[in-house]
C-alpha positions in Angstrom: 16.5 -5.9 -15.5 13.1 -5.3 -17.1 9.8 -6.1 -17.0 9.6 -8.9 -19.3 9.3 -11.7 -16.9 5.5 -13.2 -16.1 4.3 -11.7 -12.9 3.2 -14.7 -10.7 -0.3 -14.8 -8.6 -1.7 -14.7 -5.7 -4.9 -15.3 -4.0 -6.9 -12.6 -2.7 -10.1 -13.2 -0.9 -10.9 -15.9 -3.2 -10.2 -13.8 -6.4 -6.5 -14.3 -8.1 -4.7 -11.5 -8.5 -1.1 -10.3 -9.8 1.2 -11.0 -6.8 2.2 -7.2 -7.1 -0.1 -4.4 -7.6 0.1 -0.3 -8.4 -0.7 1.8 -5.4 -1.7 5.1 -7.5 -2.1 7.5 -4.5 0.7 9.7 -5.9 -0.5 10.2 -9.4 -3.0 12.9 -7.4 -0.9 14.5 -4.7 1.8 14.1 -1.5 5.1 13.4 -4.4 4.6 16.6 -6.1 3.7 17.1 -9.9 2.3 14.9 -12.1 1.8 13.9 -15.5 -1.0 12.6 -16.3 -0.5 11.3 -19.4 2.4 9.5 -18.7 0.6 8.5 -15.2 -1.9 6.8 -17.1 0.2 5.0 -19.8 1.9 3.9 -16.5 -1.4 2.1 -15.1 -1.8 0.8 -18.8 1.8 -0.6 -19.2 1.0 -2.3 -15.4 -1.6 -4.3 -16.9 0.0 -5.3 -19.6 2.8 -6.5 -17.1 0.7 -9.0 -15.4 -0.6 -6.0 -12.7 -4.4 -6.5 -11.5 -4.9 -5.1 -8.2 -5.2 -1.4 -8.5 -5.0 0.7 -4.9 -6.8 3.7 -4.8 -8.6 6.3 -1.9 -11.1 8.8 -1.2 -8.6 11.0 0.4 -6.3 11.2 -2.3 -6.7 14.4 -4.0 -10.1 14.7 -2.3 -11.7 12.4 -4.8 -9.1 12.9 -8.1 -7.4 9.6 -7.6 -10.6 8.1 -8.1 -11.8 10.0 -11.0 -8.5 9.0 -12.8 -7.7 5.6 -12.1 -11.8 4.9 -12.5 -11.4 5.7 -15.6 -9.0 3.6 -16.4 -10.9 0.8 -14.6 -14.3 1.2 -16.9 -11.8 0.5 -19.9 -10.5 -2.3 -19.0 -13.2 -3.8 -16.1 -13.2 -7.4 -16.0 -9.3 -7.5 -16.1 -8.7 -5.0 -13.2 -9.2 -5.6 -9.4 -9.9 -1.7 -7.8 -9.2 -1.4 -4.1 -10.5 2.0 -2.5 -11.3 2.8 1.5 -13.0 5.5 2.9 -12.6 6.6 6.5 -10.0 9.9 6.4 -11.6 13.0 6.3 -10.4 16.5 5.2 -11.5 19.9 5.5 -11.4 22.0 2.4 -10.7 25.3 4.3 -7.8 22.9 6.2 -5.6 21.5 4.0 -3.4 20.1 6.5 -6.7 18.6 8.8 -7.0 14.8 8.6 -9.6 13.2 11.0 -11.3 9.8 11.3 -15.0 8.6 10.5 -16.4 5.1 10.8 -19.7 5.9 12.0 -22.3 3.9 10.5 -23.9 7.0 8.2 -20.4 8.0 6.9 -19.6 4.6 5.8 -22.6 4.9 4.0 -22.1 8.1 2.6 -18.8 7.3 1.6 -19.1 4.1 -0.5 -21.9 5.7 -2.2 -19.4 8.9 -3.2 -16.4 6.5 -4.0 -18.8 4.2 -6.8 -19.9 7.3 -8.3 -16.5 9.1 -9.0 -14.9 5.3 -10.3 -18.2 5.0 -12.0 -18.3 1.4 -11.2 -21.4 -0.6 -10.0 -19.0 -2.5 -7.5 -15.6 -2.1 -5.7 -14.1 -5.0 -5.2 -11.9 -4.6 -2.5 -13.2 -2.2 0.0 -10.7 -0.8 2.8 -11.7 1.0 6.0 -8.8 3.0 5.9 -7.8 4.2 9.3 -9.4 2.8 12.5 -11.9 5.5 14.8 -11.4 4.7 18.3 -15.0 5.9 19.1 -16.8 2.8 16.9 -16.6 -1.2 18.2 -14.4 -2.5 14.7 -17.0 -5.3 15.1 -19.7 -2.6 14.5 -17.5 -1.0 11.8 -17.0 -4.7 10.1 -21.0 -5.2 10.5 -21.7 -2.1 8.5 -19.3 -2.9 5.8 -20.7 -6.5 5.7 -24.4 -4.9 4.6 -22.3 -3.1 2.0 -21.2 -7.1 0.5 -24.7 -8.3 1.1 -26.2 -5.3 -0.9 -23.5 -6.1 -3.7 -21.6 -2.6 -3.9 -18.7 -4.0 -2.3 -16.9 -8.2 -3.4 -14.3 -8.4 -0.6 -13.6 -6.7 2.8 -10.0 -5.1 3.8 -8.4 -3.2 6.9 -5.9 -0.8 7.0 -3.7 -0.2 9.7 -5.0 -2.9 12.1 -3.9 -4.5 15.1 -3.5 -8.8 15.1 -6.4 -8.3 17.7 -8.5 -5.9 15.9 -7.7 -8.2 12.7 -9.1 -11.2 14.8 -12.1 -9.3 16.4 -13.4 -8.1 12.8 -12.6 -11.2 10.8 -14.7 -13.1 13.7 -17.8 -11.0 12.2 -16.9 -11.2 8.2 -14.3 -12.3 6.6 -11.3 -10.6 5.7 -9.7 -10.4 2.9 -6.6 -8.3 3.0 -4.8 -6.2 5.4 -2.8 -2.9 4.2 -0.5 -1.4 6.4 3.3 0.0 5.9 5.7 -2.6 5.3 9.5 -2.8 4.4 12.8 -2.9 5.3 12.6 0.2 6.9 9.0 -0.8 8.5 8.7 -4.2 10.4 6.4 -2.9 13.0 3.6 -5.0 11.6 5.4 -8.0 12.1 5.1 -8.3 15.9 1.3 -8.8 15.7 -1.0 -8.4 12.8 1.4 -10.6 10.7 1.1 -13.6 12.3 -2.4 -13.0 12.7 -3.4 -13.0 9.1 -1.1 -15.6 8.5 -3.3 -17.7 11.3 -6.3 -16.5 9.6 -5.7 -16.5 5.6 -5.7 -13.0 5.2 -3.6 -11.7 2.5 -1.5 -9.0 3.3 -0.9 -5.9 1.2 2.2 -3.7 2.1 2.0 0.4 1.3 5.4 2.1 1.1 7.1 -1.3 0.0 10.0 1.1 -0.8 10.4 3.3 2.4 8.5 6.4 0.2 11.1 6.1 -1.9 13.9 5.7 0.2 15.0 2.5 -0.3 15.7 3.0 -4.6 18.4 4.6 -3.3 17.9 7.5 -5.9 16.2 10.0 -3.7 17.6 13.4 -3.4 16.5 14.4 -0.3 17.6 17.6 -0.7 15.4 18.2 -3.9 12.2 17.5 -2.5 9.1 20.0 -3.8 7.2 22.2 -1.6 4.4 19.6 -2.3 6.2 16.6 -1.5 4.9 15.8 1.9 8.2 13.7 3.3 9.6 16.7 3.6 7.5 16.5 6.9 8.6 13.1 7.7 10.8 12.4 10.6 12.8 9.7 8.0 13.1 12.3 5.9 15.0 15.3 7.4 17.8 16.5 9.1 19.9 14.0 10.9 17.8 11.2 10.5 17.8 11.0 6.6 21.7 11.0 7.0 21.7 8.0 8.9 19.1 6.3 6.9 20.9 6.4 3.9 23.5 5.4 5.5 21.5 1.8 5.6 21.2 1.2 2.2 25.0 -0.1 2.3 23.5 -3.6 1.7 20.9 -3.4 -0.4 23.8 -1.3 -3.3 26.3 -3.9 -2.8 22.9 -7.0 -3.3 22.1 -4.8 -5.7 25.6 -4.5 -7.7 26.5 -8.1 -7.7 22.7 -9.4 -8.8 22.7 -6.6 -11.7 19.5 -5.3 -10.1 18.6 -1.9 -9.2 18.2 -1.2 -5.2 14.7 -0.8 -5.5 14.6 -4.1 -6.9 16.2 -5.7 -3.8 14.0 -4.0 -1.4 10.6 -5.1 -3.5 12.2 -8.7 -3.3 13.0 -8.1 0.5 9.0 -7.8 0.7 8.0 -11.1 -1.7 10.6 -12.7 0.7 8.4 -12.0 3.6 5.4 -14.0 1.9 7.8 -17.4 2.4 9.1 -16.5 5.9 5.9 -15.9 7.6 3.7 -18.1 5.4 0.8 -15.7 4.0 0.3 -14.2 0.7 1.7 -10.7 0.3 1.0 -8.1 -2.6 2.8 -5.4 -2.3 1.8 -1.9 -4.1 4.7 0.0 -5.1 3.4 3.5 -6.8 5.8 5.1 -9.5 4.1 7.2 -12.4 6.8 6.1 -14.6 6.3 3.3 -17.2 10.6 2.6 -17.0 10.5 2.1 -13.3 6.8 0.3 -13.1 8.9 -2.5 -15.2 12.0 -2.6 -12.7 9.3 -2.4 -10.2 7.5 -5.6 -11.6 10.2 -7.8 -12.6 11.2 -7.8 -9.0 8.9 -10.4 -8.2 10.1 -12.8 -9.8 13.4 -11.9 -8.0 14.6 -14.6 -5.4 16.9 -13.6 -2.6 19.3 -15.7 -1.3 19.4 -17.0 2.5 22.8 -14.8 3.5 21.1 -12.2 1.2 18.2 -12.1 3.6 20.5 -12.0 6.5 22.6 -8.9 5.0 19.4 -7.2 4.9 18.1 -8.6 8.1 19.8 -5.3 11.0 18.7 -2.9 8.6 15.1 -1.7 10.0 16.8 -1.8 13.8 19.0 1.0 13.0 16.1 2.9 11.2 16.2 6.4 13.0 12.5 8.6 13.0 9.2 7.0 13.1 7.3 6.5 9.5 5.0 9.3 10.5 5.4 12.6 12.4 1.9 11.0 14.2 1.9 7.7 15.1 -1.9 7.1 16.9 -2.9 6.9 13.8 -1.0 3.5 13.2 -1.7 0.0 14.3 2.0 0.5 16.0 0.7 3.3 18.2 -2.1 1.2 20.0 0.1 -2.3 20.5 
């Protein structure tokens, strides 16, 4: 199945957008090499398919992944909805170092340094990326609200948030997405932040709508580059990643008699969710391959069935490992 169906929309903070985006965080770094060339025919060929909201970082490759995809964005600006977030910090003498900033002069700092390498006079989604325990969110929200008032920033987003802390910063400006890991290996965010955006009209963007690439089906974990950080990832290894694949029973068998490909089912599994719990959902798979940006597209127009669904329903029980090595990090490790 290809790519030649018409992506549908969605609403997002007002603006509509396709009701899948491109999460480009790996064309820079964590999935080993890439190339570039192909990586950016890839976000051209997304377009083209109906893709408009583009999901980038600081973080990734310390300020590459904005370089590259901003200059994609500047060719093609009035088409493209950019997402970035500041708020994880690395140390260049510590590659492996990841901390936490949302103090009001870093905020400042950092929108500043993200509009400069996209080259862009405004973002138009603006995440804080990870939440830091030592500033009020209200605070952290009333910051990023001067940033919308001073026109550098369209539309506020959270990543990683709790229903409450949704609740507590929409209360001070309005919210217009939430990002946070979501898929049929990952339903944490379903006991609480869900329900609250759903409550509240917040659209809801899921990251890793494939498990990392576990749910395609066609990951050899065995193969995995020195550079490919799931090698460090409790799904990923030893005894755990036999189990896990072990899970992915239903989604081949969906998969066979639909005449998709299992990645397709699992993307589905995610547009599914936007029906059951009643709130837009845009989820941002990231491949750097045009082929499987197409598979990756067509399955949103992909409609699961209701015994489908319930097939698919025991899977994320039986997931063994947590989706990080770290979990206080997540909005799971403070509910």
């Amino acid at each position: 199945m290809t790519g030649t169906h018409t992506l549908p929309t969605t609403d997002l903070g007002g603006i509509r957008v396709g009701a899948q985006g491109y999460g480009a965080m790996g064309i820079s770094e964590f999935y080993g090499e890439t190339d570039l060339t192909e990586a950016r025919a890839t976000l051209e060929r997304a377009l083209e398919l109906g893709v408009t909201l583009f999901d980038t970082a600081d973080i990734y490759g310390s300020g590459h992944n904005e370089e590259f995809v901003g200059e994609f964005v500047r060719a093609h600006r009035d088409s493209v909805v950019l997402a970035t977030k500041y708020g994880i910090v690395r140390k260049a003498d510590d590659p492996a170092y990841r901390g936490i900033d949302n103090s009001p002069a870093y905020i400042r700092q950092a929108v500043e340094a993200s509009l400069r390498r996209l080259g862009i006079d405004t973002i138009d989604l603006y995440y804080m990326h990870r939440l830091d325990r030592r500033y009020p969110i209200e605070e952290t929200v009333g910051v990023m609200a001067e940033l919308v008032a001073q026109g550098k920033v369209r539309l506020l987003g959270l990543s990683e948030v709790t229903g409450p802390e949704l609740r507590a910063a929409h209360a001070v400006h309005p919210i217009a997405a939430v990002q946070s890991e979501w898929s049929l290996f990952s339903r944490d965010v379903e006991q609480g932040v869900v329900p609250a955006a759903a409550e509240l009209g917040v659209t809801f963007v899921p990251y890793s709508p494939l498990g990392r690439g576990f749910l395609t089906g066609t990951l050899q974990l065995a193969q995995l580059s020195s550079g490919d950080f799931r090698g460090h990832m409790p799904r990923f290894t030893g005894e755990n990643a036999i189990r896990n694949q072990e899970l992915l029973a239903p989604l081949a068998e969906i998969a066979a008699a639909r005449g998709l490909t299992t990645a397709q089912v699992a993307l589905a599994w995610v547009h599914a969710q936007a029906r059951t719990h009643g709130l837009g959902v845009v989820p941002i798979p990231g491949t750097r391959s045009r082929q499987r940006l197409a598979d990756n597209v067509a399955a949103a127009t992909v409609t699961l069935s209701e015994a489908e669904l319930a097939a698919l329903e025991p899977i994320s029980a039986q997931v063994k490992g947590n989706r990080y090595a770290d979990m206080t990090f997540t909005s799971a490790g403070r509910e």
